[in-house]
N, C-alpha and C positions, 0 to 999 in steps of 0.2 A: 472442603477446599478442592478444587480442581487442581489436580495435579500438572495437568496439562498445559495450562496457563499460568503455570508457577515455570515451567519448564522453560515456554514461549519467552517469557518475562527475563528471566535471568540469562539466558540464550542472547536477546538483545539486550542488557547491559552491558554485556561483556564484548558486543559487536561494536558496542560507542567507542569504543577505547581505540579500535585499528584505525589506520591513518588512510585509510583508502576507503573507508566506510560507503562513499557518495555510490561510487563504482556498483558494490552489491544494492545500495538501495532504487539506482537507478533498474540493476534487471531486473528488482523485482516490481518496481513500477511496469515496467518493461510487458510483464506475467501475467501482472491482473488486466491490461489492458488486452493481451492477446486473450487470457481465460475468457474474459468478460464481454470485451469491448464498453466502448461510451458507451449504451446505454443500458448497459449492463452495470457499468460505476454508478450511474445513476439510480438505479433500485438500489443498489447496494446500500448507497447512500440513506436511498428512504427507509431500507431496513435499520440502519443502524439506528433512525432519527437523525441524522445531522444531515440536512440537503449539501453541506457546503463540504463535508469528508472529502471528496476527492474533486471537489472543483480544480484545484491545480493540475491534477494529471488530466481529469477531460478536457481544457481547456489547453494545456501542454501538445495531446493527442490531435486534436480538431487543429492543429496549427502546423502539426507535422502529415497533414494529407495531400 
């Protein structure tokens, strides 16, 4: 077992519960777009296997330029 990902895991359950949630997941959309940028979401994406992972934020991103 990855510990790690147990850690990750139970970290966000217990983030679901605050009532201002949107707020931190916005900066962290916010992160990966500056780490990455679009076409950086985009490999990402093909690494994970799911082309459609972060269609929402590149598509969020490509609207705010």
């Amino acid at each position: 077992m990855l510990l790690k990902s147990w850690v990750y895991h139970a970290t966000m359950a217990q983030r679901m519960s605050l009532p201002d949630k949107h707020l931190d997941f916005e900066l962290n959309e916010k992160g990966l777009v500056h780490q990455y940028g679009i076409y950086g979401l985009k490999h990402l994406s093909n690494l994970h296997k799911n082309p459609s992972a972060f269609e929402h934020l590149i598509q969020k991103s490509l609207n705010e330029l």
